[in-house]
C-alpha angles and dihedrals in degrees: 000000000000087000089053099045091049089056095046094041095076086037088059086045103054094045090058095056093042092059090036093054089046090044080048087059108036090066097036083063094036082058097046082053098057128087110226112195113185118208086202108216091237090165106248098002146062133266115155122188118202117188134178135161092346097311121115133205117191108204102190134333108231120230127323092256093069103036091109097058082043092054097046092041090065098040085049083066097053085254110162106152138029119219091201133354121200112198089194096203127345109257130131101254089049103034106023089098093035090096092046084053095052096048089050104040136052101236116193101204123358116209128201139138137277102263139082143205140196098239129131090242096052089044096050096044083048099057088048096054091053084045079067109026095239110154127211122253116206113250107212145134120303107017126120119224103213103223096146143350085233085052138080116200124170132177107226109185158005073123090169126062092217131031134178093225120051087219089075098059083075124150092238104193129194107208112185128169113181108309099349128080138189126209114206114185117169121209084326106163128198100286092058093045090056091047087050092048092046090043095049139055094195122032095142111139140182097224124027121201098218102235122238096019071288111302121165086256093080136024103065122185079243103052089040084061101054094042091039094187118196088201140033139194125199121193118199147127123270107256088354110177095248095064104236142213092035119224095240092057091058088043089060090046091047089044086055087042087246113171106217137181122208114210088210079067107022095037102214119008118212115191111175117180132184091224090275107051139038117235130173 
C-alpha cells in the first residue's frame, strides 16, 4: 500500500497542476474575450475607457481638476498607448485632462468635431497635439472608427455642420460587439436626439451613457423609447452646482423601468460583457 500510494501520490499531484493550469487559461482567455468599458469616476465630467484584446479607446477626459486621477487611473491599468482618443466636444469637463492624456500616453488617432473654442483647455489640447504631431480626425456622422475587427464602432452624429449650442456638436458612438451594443453621447441635447431618432431606423442600445451628466436638456421619454436601453449610466460630480442628475431625468428612467448607476454615488462603474450578456 505504501508502495502504491507513493506511486499514486505524484500522479495526484501532476494532475492537479495540470486542471489548475487549464482552468488558469480558460479564464485568461474568457477575460481577453470580454469588452470592459470604465465609466471613470472625473468628478462633474465624462471620460470613458473602452478596452478589448489589448487595444484601448479613450472617449473624453473629464475636467482639468481631476487629470491627475485620470492619468493614474490608466497607468494603474498598464495602459501605455491609446489606440484612439475622442474628445466628444471641447468643453472643459470633457475636454480640461485631454492635454495631460496626450503628453502621458502614445495615441494612434485622435477624433473630435469640427468646431473650435478659445478656451484654456482647446488651446492646450491643442498645443499638445502639435507637440506630437498628432493630427485631428473629424468626428461626424457615418464614419466607422476601426478599433477592432470583433468590434463595431459608428459615429452617429454630429449629423449638422452648425449648431446654436456647443453640446450639440457631441461625438454620439455606437459601440456594438456581437449582440450587445453600447450608445455614447456626449453632452447631445434634444435637438440632436430628435435628429438621431428621425436618421436612424435602430439606435437601440444596451447601455445608454445618460447625456449632459443628465440635464433636462437630454434623456427624453422619446428618445428613452428608440434607444430602449436595459442599462445607464450617469456621470457627474457629487453635490455639483448644476444639480445633476435632475430629477426629471430619473423620473424618465424610472417611467421605461431603466436600471441606472450614477459615478457621484458608485465611483467608477465597470460593465464587461462576452458579446451576449452585461457583467460588472
Amino acid at each position: 500500500m505504501k508502495a502504491l500510494n507513493k506511486f499514486l501520490l505524484p500522479i495526484l499531484f501532476i494532475s492537479m497542476v495540470f486542471f489548475v493550469s487549464c482552468g488558469s487559461n480558460i479564464l485568461k482567455k474568457q477575460n481577453s474575450q470580454q469588452l470592459k468599458v470604465y465609466f471613470i469616476d472625473v468628478g462633474q465630467g465624462d471620460s470613458i475607457l473602452i478596452q478589448y484584446k489589448g487595444r484601448n479607446m479613450l472617449i473624453d477626459a473629464g475636467p482639468s481638476y481631476k487629470e491627475q486621477k485620470l492619468i493614474s487611473f490608466l497607468k494603474s491599468h498598464r495602459i501605455r498607448k491609446l489606440h484612439y482618443v475622442i474628445a466628444t466636444h471641447p468643453h472643459e469637463d470633457h475636454i480640461g485632462g485631454m492635454a495631460e492624456v496626450i503628453k502621458n500616453f502614445k495615441i494612434d488617432k485622435f477624433y473630435a468635431p469640427k468646431i473650435t473654442t478659445e478656451t484654456k483647455a482647446f488651446i492646450n489640447m491643442i498645443a499638445e497635439l502639435n507637440k506630437k504631431g498628432l493630427r485631428i480626425n473629424i468626428a461626424k456622422a457615418g464614419k466607422n472608427i476601426p478599433f477592432h475587427e470583433d468590434i463595431q464602432t459608428d459615429l452617429l452624429s454630429p449629423l449638422a455642420d452648425k449648431y446654436q449650442e456647443l453640446n450639440n456638436y457631441s461625438a454620439v458612438l455606437m459601440v456594438k460587439y456581437k449582440d450587445i451594443s453600447f450608445l455614447f453621447t456626449g453632452d447631445a441635447e434634444s435637438i440632436v436626439e430628435n435628429q438621431l431618432i428621425k436618421n436612424y431606423e435602430n439606435i437601440k442600445a444596451d447601455v445608454l451613457k445618460i447625456a449632459h451628466h443628465g440635464s433636462t436638456t437630454s434623456t427624453s421619454i422619446d428618445f428613452l423609447k428608440k434607444v430602449n436601453p436595459k442599462y445607464a449610466v450617469i456621470s457627474c460630480g457629487l453635490g455639483n452646482d448644476f444639480g445633476h442628475p435632475s430629477m426629471q431625468v430619473l423620473n424618465n428612467l424610472k417611467l421605461q423601468g431603466i436600471k441606472y448607476n450614477r459615478t457621484d454615488l458608485k465611483g467608477t462603474i465597470l460593465i464587461k460583457t462576452d458579446g451576449y450578456k452585461l457583467s460588472s
